[in-house]
LUMBA-904069 format. One line per field, with one value per residue (C-alpha): chain; x, y negated, z negated; residue number from 1; residue in three letters. Coordinates in pm, 1 decimal. Layout:
# LUMBA-904069
chain = A/...
x = X/...
y = Y/...
z = Z/...
resi = NUM/...
resn = ala/...
END
This chain:
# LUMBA-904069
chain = A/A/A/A/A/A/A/A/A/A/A/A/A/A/A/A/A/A/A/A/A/A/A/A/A/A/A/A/A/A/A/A/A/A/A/A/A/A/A/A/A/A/A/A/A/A/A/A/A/A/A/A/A/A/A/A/A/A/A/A/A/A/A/A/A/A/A/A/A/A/A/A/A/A/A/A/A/A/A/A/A/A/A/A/A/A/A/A/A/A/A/A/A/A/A/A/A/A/A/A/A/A/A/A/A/A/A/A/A/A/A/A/A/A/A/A/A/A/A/A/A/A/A/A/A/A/A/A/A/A/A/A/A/A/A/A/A/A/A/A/A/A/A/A/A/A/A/A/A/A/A/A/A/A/A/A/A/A/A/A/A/A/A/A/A/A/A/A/A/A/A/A/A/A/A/A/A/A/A/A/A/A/A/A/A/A/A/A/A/A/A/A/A/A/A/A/A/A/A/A/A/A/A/A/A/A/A/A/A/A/A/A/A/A/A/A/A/A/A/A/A/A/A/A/A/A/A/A/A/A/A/A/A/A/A/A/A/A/A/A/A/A/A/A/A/A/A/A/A/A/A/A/A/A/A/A/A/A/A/A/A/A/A/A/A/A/A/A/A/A/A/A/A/A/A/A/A/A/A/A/A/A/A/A/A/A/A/A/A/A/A/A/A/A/A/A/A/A/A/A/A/A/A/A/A/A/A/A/A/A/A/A/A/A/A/A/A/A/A/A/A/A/A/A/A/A/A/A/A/A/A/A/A/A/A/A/A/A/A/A/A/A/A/A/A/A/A/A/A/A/A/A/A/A/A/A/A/A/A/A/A/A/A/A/A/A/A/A/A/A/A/A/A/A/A/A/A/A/A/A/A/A/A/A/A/A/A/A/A/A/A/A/A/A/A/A/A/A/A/A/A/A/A/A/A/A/A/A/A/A/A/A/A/A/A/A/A/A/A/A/A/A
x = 5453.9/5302.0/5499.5/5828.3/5745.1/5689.5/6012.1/6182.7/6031.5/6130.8/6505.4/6537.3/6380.1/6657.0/6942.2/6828.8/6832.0/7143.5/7287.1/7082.4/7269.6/7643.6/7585.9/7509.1/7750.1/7963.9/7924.3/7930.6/8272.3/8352.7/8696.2/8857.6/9131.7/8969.5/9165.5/9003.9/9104.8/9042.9/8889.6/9146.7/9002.7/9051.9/9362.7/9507.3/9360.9/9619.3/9919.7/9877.4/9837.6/10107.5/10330.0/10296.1/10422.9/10820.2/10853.8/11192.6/11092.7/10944.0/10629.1/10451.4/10662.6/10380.2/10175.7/10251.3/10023.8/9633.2/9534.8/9534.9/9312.3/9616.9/9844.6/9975.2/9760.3/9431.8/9133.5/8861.6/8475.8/8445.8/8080.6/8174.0/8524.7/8551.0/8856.5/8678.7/8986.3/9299.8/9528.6/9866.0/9927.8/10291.3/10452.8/10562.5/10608.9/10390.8/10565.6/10450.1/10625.2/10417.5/10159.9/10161.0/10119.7/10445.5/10525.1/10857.6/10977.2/10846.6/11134.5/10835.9/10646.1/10567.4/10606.4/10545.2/10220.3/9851.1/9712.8/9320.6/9358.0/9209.6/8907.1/8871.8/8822.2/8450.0/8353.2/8629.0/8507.0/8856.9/9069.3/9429.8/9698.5/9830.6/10191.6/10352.0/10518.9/10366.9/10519.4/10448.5/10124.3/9811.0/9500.8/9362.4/9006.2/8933.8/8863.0/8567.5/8438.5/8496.8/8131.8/8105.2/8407.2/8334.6/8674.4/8937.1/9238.3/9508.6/9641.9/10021.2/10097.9/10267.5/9986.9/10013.8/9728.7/9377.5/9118.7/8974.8/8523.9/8481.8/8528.6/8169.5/8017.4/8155.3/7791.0/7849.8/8150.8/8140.2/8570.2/8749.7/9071.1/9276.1/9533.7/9819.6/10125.5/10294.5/10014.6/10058.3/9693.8/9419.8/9050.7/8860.4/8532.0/8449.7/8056.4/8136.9/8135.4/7777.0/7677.9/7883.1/7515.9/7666.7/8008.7/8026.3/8466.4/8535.2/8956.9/9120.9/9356.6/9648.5/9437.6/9440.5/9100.2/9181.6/8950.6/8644.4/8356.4/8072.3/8258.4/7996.7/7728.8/7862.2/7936.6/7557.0/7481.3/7611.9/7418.8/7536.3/7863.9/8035.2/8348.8/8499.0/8891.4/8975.7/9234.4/9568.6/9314.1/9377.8/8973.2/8862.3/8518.6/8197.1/7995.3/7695.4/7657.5/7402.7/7070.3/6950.2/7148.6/7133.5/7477.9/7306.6/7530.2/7870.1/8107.8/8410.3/8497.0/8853.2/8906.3/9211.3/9490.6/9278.9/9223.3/8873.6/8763.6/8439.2/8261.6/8241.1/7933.7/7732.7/7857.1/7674.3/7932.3/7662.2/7436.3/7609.1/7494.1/7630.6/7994.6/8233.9/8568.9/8589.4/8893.2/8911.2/9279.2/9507.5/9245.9/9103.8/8745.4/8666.0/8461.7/8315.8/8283.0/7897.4/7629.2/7529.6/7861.8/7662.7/7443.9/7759.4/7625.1/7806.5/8164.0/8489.3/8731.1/8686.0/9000.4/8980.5/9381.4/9496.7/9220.1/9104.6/8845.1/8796.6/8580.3/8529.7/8435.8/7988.4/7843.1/7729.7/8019.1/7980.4/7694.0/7952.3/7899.1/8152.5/8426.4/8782.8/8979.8/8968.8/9235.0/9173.3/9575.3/9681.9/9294.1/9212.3/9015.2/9107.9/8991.1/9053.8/9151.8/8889.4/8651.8/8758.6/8748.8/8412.0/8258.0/8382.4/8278.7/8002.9/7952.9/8250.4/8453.8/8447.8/8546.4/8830.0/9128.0/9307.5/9284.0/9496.6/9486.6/9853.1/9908.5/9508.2/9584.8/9440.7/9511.9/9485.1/9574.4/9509.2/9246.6/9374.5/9124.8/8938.2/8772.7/9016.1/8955.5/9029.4/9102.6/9294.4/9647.5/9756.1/9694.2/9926.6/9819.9/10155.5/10198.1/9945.0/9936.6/9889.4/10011.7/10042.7/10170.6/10118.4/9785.8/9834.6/9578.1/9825.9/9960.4/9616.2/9615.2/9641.3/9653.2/9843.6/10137.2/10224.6/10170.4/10326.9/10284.2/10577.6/10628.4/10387.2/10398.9/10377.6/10564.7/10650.7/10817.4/10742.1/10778.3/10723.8/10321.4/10307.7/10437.2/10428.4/10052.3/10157.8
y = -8438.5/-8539.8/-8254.6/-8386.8/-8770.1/-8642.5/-8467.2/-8774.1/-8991.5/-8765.2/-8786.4/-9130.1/-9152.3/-8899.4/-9094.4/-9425.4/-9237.4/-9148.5/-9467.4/-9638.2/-9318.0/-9394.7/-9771.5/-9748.8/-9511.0/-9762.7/-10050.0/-9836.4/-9671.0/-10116.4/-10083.6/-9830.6/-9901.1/-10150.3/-10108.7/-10397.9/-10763.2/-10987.0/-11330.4/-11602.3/-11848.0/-11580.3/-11415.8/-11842.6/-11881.9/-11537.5/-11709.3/-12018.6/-11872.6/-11616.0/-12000.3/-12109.9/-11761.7/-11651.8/-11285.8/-11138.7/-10806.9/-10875.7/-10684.2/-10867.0/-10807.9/-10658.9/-10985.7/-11042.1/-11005.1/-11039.0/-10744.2/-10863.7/-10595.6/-10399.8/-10563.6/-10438.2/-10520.4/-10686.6/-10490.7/-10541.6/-10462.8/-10166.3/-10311.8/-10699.7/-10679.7/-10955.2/-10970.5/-10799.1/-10704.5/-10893.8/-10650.4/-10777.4/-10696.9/-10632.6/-10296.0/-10362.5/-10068.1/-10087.9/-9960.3/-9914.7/-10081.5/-9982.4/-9930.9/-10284.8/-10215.3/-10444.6/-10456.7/-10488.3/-10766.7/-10658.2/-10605.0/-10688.6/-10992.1/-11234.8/-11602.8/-11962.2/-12124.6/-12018.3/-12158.7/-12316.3/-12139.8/-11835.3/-12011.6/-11920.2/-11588.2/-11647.1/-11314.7/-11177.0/-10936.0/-10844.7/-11062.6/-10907.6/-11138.2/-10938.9/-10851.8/-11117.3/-11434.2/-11743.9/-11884.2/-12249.7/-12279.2/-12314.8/-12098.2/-12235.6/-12399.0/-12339.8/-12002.7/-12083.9/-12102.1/-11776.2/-11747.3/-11346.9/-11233.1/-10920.8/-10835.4/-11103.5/-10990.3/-11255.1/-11042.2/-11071.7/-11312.3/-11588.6/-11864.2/-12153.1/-12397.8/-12402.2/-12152.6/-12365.5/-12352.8/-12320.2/-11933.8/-11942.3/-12027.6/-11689.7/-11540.2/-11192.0/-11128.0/-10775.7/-10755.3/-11108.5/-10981.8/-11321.1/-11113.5/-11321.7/-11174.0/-11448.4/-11648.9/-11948.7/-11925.7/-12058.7/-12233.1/-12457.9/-12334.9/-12015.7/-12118.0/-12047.6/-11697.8/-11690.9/-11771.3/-11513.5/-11269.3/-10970.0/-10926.8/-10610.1/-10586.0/-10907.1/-10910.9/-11187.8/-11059.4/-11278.8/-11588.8/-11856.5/-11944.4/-12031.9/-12374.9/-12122.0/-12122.9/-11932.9/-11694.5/-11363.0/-11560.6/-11666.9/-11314.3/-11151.4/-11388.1/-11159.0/-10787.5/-10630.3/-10618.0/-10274.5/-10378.6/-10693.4/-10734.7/-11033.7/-10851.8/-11145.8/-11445.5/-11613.2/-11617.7/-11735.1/-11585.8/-11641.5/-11865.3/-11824.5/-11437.2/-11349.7/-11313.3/-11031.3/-10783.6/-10827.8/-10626.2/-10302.4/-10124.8/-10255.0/-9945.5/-10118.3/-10371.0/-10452.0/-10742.8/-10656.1/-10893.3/-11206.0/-11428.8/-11339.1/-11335.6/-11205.6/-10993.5/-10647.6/-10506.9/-10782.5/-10809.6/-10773.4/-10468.3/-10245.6/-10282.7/-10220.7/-9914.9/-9820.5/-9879.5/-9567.3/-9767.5/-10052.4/-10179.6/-10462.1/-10390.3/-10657.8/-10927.8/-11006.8/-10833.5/-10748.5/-10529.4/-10209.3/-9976.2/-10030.3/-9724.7/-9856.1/-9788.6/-9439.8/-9601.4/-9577.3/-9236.8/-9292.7/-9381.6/-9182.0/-9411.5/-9687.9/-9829.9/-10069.4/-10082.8/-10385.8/-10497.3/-10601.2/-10276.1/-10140.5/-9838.0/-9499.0/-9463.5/-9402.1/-8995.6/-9082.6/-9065.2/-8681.5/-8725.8/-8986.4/-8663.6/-8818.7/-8937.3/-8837.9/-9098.5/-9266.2/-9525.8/-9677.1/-9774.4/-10047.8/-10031.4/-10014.9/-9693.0/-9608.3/-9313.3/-8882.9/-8718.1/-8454.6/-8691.1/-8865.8/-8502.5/-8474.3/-8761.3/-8637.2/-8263.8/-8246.1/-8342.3/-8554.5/-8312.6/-8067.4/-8322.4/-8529.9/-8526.4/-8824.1/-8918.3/-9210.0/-9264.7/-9407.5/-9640.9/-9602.9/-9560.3/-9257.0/-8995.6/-8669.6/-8303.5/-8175.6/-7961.9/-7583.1/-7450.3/-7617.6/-7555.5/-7598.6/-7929.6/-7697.0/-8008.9/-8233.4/-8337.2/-8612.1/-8603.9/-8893.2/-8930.8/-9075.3/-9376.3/-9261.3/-9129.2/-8735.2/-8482.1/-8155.9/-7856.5/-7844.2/-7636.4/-7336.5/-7486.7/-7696.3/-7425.5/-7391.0/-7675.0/-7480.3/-7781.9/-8059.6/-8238.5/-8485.7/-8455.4/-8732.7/-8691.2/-8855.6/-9143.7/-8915.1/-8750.7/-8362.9/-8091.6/-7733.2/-7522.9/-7573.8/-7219.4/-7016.5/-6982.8/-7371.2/-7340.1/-7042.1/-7148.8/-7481.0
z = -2388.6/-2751.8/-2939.7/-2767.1/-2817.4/-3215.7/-3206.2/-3044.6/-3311.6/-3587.7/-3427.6/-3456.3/-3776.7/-3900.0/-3744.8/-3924.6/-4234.6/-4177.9/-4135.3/-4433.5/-4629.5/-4501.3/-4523.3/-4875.3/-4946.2/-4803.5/-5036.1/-5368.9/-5258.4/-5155.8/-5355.2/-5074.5/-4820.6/-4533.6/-4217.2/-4064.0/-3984.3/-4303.2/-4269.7/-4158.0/-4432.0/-4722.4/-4561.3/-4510.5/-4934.3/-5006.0/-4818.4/-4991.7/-5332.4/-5279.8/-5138.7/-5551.0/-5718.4/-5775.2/-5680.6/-5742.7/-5724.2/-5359.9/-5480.6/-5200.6/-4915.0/-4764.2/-4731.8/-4386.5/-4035.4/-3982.2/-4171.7/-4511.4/-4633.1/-4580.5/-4842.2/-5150.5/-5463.6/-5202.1/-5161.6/-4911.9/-4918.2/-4657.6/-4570.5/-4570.4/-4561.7/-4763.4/-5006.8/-5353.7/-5540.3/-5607.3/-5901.8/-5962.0/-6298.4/-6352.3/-6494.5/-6841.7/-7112.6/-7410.1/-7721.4/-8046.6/-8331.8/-8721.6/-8588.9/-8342.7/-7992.2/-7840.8/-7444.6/-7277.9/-7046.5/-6693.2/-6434.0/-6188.3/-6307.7/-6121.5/-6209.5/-6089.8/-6033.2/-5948.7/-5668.2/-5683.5/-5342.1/-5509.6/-5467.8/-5106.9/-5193.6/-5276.1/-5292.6/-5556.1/-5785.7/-5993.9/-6018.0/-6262.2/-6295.0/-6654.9/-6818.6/-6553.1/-6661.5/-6584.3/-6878.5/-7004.1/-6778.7/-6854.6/-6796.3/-6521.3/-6544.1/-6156.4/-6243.2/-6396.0/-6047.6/-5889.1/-5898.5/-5825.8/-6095.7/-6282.5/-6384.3/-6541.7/-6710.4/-6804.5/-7108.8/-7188.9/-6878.1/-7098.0/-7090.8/-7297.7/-7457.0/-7480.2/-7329.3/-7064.5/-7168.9/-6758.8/-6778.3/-6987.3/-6598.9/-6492.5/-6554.2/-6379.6/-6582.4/-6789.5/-6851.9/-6989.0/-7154.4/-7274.2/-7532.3/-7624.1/-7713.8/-7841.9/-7971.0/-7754.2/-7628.9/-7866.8/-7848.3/-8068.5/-7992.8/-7842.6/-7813.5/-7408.4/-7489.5/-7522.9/-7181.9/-7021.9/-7073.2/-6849.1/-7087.7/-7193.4/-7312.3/-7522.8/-7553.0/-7718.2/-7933.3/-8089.2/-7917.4/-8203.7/-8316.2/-8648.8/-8647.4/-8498.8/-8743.6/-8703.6/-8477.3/-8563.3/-8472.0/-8116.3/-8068.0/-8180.4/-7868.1/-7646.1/-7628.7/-7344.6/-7561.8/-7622.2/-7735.4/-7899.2/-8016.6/-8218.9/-8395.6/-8509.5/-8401.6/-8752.0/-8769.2/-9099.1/-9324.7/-9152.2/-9367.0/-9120.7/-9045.6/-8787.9/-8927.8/-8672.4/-8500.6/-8163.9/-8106.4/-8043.4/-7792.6/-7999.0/-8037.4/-8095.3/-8320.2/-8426.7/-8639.2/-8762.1/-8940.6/-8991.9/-9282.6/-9348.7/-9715.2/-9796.1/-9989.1/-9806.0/-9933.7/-9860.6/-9463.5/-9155.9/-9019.6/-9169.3/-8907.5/-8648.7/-8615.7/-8278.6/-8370.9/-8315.7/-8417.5/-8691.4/-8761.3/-9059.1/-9162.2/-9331.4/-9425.9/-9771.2/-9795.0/-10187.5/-10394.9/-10374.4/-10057.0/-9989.8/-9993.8/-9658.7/-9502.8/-9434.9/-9215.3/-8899.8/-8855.6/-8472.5/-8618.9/-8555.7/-8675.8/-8970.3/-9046.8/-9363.3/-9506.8/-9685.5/-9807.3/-10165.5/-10187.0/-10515.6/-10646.7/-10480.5/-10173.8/-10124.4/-10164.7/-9792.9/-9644.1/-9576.8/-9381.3/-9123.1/-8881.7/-8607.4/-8809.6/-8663.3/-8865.1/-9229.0/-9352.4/-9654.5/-9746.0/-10026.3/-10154.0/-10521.1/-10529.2/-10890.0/-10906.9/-10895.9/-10573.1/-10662.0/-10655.2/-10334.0/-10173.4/-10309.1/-10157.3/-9816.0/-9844.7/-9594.9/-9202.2/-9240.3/-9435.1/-9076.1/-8810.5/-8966.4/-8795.6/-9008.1/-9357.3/-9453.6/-9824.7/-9967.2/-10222.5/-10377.7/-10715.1/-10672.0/-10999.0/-11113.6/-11002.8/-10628.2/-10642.8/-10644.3/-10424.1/-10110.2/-9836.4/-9533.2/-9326.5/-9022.8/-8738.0/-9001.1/-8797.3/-9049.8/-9405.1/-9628.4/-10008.9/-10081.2/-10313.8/-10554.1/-10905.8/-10810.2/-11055.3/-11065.4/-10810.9/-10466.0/-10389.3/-10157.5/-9946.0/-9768.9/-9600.2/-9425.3/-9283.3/-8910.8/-8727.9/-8935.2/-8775.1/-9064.0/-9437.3/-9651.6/-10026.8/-10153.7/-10417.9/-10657.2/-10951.2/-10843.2/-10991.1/-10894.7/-10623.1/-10303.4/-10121.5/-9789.9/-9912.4/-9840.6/-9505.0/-9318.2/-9155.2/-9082.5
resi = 1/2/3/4/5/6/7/8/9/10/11/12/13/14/15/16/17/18/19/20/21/22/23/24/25/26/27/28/29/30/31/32/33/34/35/36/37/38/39/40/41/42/43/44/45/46/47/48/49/50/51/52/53/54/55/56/57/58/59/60/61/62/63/64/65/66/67/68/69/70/71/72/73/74/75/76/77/78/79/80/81/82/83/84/85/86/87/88/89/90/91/92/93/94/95/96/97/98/99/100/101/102/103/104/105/106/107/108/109/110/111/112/113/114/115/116/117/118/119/120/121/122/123/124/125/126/127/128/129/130/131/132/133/134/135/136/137/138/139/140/141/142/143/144/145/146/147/148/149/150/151/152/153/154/155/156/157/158/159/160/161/162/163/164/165/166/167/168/169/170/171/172/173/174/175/176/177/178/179/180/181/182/183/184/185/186/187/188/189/190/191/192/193/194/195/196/197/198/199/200/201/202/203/204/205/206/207/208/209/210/211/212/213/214/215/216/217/218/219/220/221/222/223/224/225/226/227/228/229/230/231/232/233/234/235/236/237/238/239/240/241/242/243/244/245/246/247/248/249/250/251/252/253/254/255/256/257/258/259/260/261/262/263/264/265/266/267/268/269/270/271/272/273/274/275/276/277/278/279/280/281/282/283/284/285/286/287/288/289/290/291/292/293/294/295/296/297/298/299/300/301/302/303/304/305/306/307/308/309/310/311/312/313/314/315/316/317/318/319/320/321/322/323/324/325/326/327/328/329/330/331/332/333/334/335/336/337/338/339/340/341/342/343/344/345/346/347/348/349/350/351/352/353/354/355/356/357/358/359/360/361/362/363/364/365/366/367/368/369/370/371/372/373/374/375/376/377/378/379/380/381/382/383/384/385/386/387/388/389/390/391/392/393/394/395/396/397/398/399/400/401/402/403/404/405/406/407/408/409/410/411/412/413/414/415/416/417/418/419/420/421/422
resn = unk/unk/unk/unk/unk/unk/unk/unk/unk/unk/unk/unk/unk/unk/unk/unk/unk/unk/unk/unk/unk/unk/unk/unk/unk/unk/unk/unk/unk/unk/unk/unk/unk/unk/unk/unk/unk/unk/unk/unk/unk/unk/unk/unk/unk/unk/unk/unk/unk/unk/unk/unk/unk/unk/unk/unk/unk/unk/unk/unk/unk/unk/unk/unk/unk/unk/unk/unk/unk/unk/unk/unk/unk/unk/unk/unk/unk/unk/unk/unk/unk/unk/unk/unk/unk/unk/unk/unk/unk/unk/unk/unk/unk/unk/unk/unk/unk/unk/unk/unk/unk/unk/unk/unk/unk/unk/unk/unk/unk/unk/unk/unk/unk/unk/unk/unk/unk/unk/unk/unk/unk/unk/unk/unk/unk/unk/unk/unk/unk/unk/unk/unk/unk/unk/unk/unk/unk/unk/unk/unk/unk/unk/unk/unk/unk/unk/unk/unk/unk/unk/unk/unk/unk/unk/unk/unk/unk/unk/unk/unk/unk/unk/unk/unk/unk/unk/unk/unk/unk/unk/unk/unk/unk/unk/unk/unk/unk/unk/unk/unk/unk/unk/unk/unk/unk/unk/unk/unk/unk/unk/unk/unk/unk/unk/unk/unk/unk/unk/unk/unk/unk/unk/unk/unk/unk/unk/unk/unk/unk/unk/unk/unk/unk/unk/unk/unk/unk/unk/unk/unk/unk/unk/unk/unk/unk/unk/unk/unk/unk/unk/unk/unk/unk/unk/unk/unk/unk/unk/unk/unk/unk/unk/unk/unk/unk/unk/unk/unk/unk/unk/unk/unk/unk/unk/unk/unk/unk/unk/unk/unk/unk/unk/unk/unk/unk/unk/unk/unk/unk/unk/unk/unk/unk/unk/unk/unk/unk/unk/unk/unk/unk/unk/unk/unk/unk/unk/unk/unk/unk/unk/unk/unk/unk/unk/unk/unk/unk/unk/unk/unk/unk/unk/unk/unk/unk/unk/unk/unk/unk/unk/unk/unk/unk/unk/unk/unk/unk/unk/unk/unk/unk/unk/unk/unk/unk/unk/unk/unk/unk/unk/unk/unk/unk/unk/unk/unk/unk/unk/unk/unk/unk/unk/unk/unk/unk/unk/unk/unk/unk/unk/unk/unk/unk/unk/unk/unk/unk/unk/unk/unk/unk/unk/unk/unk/unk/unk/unk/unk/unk/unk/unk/unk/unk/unk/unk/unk/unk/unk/unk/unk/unk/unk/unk/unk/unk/unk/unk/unk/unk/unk/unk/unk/unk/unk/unk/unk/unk/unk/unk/unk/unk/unk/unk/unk/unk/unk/unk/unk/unk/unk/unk/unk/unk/unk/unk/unk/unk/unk/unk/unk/unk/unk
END
């Protein structure tokens, strides 16, 4: 009787771990396909926000009936099944344009007007309203009290006016992505950033902050960053630079076409050591490369065209063990191209795949032997002040797709020795 009470016992115990196991299996696979009945209060918050929008592509047709977990674009919590998810970004193309990613007018976009209904989905976790066409409204500041949002992507969606400060109260928030295509969005102060402690993808491009001082120092407030874009956001130089780096798990920066105007070997990009991709392109840093640019031992692609650079670029540089991509165009290098290729021979020298050097002033002959940057795809020194033949080396290029050396000064024949391994 004992043995079969302890076998009973150790039945049940097994059955309760079982259930503990699929329960919490459960809530970490929350963003599947709920077949059950939704709550009438959040399914009644859906109708009425759905009531406000223009639809002409009837994406929502299927917002009809009890089941609400069941609609197009809602998601449900399998455990709770309480509305979680709500993604009804819109289908536009993204094109590229020099180099300028550009999108397409959506055929599906929803337009009209967003209900504060949303707010009776208490327990919404990702919340994707992006690429539509609520043009002429504002952002509204209601969101600011979705209380559980993780996710919040209003990118492209034809907002007007300021960046309502309530969003900062949206403390569990690790995705805000506020990209402005047509620059129609803008703030005044973006101190609200630094209370949103969980954010870990900052997106703002094209949002005007051109009256934002201070801007690097609101954004060392913030840690659990990993990447930040402020590229087009008209930000001015940074007369207070952080004086500690807090940004520690930062591997993307991109501050591209801005108006900032500093010097660039003094700057606090330097160490931010955990940055993979820096983009500074089209602003107005000056002066020399600095030596502690080597200290980005993590980066694969630094990006600095258009800039007022002068000098050669540091010795370090070879050690830049990750680096995939290198665009230094309209710089003032001044310098040889044996030199250049000098600097880089090392770490660096084996794992670039780009090297975007027009319109340097770089000068002299190519060199006639090298060793072969075997996973080099793009390779443009045009613009410059080469001379000379083409080297033979070109042609061992095994894996380049684009070589632009035009607007130099070279000489010679090109012939089937240049080509044939290409």
């Amino acid at each position: 009787m004992d043995m079969l009470i302890g076998c009973l016992h150790i039945q049940i115990a097994l059955v309760i771990l079982l259930l503990l196991t699929q329960t919490s299996s459960t809530e970490t696979s929350s963003y599947g396909k709920n077949t059950a009945s939704c709550f009438v209060s959040e399914r009644s918050a859906l109708l009425a926000f759905r009531a406000g929008l223009s639809d002409p592509a009837e994406r929502l047709s299927s917002w009809k009936g009890e089941r609400c977990c069941q609609w197009k674009a809602v998601q449900c919590s399998n455990r709770t099944s309480h509305v979680i998810k709500l993604d009804l970004h819109s289908h536009a193309w993204s094109i590229y344009f020099n180099g300028i990613r550009a999108y397409t007018e959506p055929e599906d976009a929803l337009g009209g007007s967003i209900s504060s209904s949303l707010l009776g989905l208490r327990h919404l976790r990702y919340l994707d309203l992006s690429r539509n066409m609520f043009v002429g409204a504002r952002i509204p500041e209601f969101l600011g009290s979705l209380p559980k949002l993780r996710y919040l992507d209003l990118s492209g969606a034809r907002f007007v006016g300021m960046v309502p400060p309530q969003l900062g109260n949206l403390s569990n928030l690790r995705y805000l992505n506020l990209d402005s295509d047509y620059g129609d969005v803008y703030s005044k102060d973006i101190t609200w950033l630094s209370r949103l402690s969980s954010l870990e993808n900052l997106r703002m491009a094209k949002v005007n902050l051109s009256t934002v001082t201070g801007w690097p120092s609101v954004v060392n407030m913030i840690p659990s960053l990993r990447v930040v874009d402020l590229s087009g956001c008209e930000l001015s130089d940074s007369p207070n630079p952080p004086l500690h780096n807090n940004l520690t798990s930062l591997e993307t920066l991109n501050i591209r076409n801005n108006d900032i105007y500093e010097q660039i070997a003094t700057n606090w990009l330097w160490d931010l050591a955990s940055l993979k991709y820096l983009d500074i392109s089209y602003n107005s840093f000056y002066g020399p490369l600095p030596y502690k640019i080597g200290n980005l031992t993590s980066i694969v692609e630094l990006r600095l065209p258009g800039n007022n650079l002068v000098g050669m670029i540091p010795s370090n540089m070879k050690n830049l063990c990750n680096l995939k991509a290198l665009e230094l165009t309209s710089n003032n290098i001044n310098g040889s191209i044996t030199e250049l290729f000098d600097q880089l021979q090392g770490c660096s020298w084996k794992s670039l795949e780009t090297l975007f050097i027009p319109n340097c002033n770089l000068t002299g002959r190519l060199p006639t032997t090298l060793e072969p940057l075997r996973n080099l795809s793009i390779l443009d020194l045009s613009g410059n002040k080469l001379t000379g033949p083409v080297p033979l080396w070109i042609g061992e290029l095994a894996n380049l797709t684009e070589l632009t050396l035009s607007y130099n000064k070279l000489d010679g024949v090109i012939h089937e020795g240049h080509l044939s391994g290409l």
